[in-house]
C-alpha positions as CSV (number, residue, x, y, z in Angstrom):
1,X,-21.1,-2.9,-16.6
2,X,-19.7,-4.4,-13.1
3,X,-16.1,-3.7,-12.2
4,X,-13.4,-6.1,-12.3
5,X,-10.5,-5.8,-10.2
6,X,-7.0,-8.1,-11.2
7,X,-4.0,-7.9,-8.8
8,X,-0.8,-9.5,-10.2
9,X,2.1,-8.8,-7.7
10,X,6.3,-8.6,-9.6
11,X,9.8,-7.8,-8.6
12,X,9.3,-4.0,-8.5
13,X,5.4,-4.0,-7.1
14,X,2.2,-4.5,-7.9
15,X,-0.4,-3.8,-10.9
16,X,-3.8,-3.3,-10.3
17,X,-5.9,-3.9,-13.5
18,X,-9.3,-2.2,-13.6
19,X,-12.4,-3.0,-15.8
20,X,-15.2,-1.2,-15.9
21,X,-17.1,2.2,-14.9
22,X,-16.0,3.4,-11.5
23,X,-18.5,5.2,-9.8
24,X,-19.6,5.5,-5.9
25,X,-21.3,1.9,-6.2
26,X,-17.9,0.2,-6.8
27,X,-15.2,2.5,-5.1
28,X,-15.2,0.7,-2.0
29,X,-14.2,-2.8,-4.1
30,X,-11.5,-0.6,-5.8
31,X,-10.6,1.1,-2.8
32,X,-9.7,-2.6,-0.8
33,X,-7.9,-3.6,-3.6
34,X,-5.7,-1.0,-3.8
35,X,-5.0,-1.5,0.4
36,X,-4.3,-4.5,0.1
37,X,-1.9,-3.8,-2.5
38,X,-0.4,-1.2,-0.5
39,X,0.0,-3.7,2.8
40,X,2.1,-5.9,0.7
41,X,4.2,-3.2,-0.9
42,X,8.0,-2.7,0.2
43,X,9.7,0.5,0.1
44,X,10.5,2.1,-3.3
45,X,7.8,-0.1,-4.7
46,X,5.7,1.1,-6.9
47,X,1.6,0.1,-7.2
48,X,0.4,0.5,-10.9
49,X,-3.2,0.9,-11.0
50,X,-4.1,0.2,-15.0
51,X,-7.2,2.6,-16.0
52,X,-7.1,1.2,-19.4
53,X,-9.8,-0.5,-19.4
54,X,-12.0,2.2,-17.1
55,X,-14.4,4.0,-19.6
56,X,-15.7,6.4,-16.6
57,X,-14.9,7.4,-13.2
58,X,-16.4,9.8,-10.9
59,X,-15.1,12.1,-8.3
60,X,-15.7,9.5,-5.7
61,X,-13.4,6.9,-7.7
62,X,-10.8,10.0,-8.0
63,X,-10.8,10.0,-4.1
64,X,-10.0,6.6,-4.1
65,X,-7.3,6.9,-6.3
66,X,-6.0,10.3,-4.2
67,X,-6.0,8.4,-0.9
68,X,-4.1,5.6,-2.2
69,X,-1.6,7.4,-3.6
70,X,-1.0,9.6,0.2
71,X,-1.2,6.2,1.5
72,X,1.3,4.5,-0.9
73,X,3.9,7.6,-0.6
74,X,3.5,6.9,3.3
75,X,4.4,3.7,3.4
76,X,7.3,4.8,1.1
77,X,6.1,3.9,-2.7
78,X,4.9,5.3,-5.1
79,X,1.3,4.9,-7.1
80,X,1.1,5.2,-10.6
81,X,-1.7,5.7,-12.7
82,X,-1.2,4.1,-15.9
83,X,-2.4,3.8,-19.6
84,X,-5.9,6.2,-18.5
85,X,-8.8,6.5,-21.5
86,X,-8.6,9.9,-22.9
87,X,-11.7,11.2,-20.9
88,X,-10.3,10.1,-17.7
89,X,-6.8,11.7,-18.2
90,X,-9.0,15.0,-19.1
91,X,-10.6,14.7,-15.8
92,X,-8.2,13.8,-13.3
93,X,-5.9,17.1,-15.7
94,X,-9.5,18.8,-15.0
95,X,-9.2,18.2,-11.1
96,X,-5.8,19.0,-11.1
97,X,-4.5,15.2,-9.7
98,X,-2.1,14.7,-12.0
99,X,1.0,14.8,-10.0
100,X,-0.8,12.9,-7.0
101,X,-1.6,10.3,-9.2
102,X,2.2,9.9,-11.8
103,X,0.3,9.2,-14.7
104,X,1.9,7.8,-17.4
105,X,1.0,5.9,-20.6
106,X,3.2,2.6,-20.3
């Protein structure tokens, strides 16, 4: 399954919609997507990243996630996880991310 990667950009921020298994083959694709999210982000903006459609992610996808969230919260936003598959909520709970990461189910 390849990954697909939609950016949609609204008044508070932007979304990042991914589809697909995330795993070390991908992570760079996600990884500019998200930065180039974050360049355009003002401050107090938030950058959703929607996992809803992620059936798998490995530790190097995590990291991706991890250094976009410092990056966001330095450029004063915010990154929020959203809507994650059951599995990948118990992993990123497993790795203790959680509160790097603001998940939420919206």
């Amino acid at each position: 399954m390849g990954l697909e990667i939609t950016t949609t950009r609204g008044a508070s921020g932007a979304r990042v919609s991914v589809s697909g298994e995330v795993d070390v083959s991908c992570a760079p694709e996600l990884r500019s997507a998200l930065d180039a999210s974050i360049a355009e982000l003002g401050t107090g903006e938030e950058l959703v990243c929607d996992l809803s459609e992620v059936p798998y992610i490995d530790s190097t996808g995590i990291g991706v996630l991890v250094g976009a969230a410092h990056r966001c919260a330095e450029a004063g936003g915010a990154l929020v996880v959203a809507r994650p598959r059951r599995n990948v909520a118990r992993v990123l709970g497993l790795l203790g991310v959680g509160a790097d990461l603001n998940i939420r189910e919206e």
